[in-house]
C-alpha positions in Angstrom: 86.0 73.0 100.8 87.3 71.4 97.8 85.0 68.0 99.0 82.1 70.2 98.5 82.9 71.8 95.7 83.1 68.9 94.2 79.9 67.2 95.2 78.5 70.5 94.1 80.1 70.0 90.5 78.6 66.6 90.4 74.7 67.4 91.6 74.8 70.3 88.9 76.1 68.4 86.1 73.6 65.5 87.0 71.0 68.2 87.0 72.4 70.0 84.0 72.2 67.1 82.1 68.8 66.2 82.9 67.3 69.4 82.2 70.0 69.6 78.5 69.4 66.5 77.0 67.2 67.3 74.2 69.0 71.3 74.0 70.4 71.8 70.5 73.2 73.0 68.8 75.2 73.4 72.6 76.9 70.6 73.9 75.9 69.9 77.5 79.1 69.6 78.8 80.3 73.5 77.9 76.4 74.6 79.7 77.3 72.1 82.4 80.8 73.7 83.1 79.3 77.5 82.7 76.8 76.7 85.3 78.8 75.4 87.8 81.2 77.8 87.6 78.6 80.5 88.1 77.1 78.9 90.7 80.3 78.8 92.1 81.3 82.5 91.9 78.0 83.0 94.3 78.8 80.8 96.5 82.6 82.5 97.1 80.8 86.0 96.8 78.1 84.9 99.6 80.4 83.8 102.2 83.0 86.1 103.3 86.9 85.0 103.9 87.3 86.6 107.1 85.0 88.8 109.5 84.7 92.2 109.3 87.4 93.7 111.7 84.7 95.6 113.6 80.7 95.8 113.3 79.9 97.1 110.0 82.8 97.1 108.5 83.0 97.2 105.0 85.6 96.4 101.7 87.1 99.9 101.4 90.0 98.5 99.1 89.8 96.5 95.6 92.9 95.0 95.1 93.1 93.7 91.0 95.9 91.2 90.3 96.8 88.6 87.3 97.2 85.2 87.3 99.5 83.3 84.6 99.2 80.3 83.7 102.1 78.4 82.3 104.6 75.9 82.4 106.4 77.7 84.9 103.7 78.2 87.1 104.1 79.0 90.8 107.8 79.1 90.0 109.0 82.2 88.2 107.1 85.6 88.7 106.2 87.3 85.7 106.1 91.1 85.5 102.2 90.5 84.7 101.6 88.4 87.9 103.7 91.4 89.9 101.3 94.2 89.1 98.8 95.3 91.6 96.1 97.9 91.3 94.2 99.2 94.4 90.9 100.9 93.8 89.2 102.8 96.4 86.2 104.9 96.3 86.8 108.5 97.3 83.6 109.1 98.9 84.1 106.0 101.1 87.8 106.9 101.5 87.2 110.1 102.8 84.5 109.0 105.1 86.4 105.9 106.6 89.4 108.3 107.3 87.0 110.9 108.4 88.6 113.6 105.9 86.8 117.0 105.7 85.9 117.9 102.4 88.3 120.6 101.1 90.9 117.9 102.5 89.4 115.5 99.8 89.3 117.9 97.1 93.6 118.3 97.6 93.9 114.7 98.3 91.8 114.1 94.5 94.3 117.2 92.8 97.4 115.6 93.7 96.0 112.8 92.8 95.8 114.1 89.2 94.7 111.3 86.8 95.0 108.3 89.0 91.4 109.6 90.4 88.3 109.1 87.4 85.6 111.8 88.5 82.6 109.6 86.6 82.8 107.1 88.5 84.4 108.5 91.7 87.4 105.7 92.0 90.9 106.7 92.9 93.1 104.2 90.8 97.2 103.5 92.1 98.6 101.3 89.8 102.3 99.3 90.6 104.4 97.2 88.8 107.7 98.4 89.9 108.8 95.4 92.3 110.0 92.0 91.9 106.8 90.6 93.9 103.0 91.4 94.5 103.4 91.9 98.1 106.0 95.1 97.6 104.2 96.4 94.5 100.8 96.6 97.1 103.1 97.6 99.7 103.8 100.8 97.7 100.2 100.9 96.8 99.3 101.7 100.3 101.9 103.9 100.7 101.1 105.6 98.3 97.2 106.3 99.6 98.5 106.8 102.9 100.8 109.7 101.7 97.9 111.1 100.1 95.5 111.2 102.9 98.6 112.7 105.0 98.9 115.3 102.2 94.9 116.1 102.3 95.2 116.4 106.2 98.1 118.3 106.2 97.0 121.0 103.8 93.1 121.2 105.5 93.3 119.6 109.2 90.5 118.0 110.9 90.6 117.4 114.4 88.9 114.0 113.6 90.8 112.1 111.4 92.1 108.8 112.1 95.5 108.3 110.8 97.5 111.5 111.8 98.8 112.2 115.2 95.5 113.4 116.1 93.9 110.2 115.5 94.5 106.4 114.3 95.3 103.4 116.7 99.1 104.0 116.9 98.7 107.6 117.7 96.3 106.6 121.0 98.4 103.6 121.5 101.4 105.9 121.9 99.1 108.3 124.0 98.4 105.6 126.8 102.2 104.2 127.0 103.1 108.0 128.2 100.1 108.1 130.4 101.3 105.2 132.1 105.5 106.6 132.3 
């Protein structure tokens, strides 16, 4: 992959180049490095990293994390490279986990500010732990405690991730059909 992204850095700066020779007042080089980048970015955003788990799937969870760059790269973790923040639409939320709608209303009031009702995002933010992978650990959590709390409070006979429902509550359903 990094083959062709290179050959791709190459063609576009050829072509940049080409078509910015005569451009003034902006160096070619800065347009060239804009454009490939962009170019880029669509390329990452049209291919997907791994199949959907199941036909039409979709991203329910935005993850947001930083990145610092340093001397110390890669070797020390700072508190800004630790944070996590897990956004989630509460419409798709709701849906995915096949909450009824008063169970959605208590899971948004508990919630409190963490959820923004003009754009309809719940927000969990975390920068207690040492790592990223803990700090989204407690993320989920987090969300899964709340849809527990919505389901507890207004039950539907059809949600996934209580003992009603989910893959580890029929999982455990089948081992005591079979003893």
């Amino acid at each position: 992959t990094w083959q062709q992204l290179w050959q791709l850095l190459q063609a576009l700066t050829s072509q940049q180049q080409q078509q910015q020779e005569g451009a003034a007042g902006v160096p070619a080089a800065a347009m060239d490095a804009s454009a490939v980048f962009d170019q880029y970015l669509r390329e990452i955003e049209a291919v997907p990293l791994t199949p959907p788990p199941y036909p039409g799937a979709r991203r329910l969870l935005r993850w947001e994390q930083r990145i610092v760059l340093g001397p110390t790269s890669g070797q020390v973790v700072t508190p800004a490279e630790a944070k996590v923040r897990l956004r989630v639409s509460a419409a798709e939320l709701a849906q995915e986990a096949r909450l009824n709608d008063a169970a959605l209303q208590h899971l948004l009031t508990v919630a409190g500010s963490r959820y923004d009702p003009s754009t309809g995002v719940l927000s969990l933010v975390c920068g207690r732990f040492p790592t990223r992978e803990e700090n989204r650990r407690w993320c989920l959590e987090v969300l899964h405690r709340l849809l527990q709390e919505g389901q507890a409070r207004h039950p539907s006979s059809s949600f996934l991730l209580g003992p009603a429902g989910g893959a580890a509550a029929r999982q455990a359903a089948a081992t005591a059909a079979l003893l």
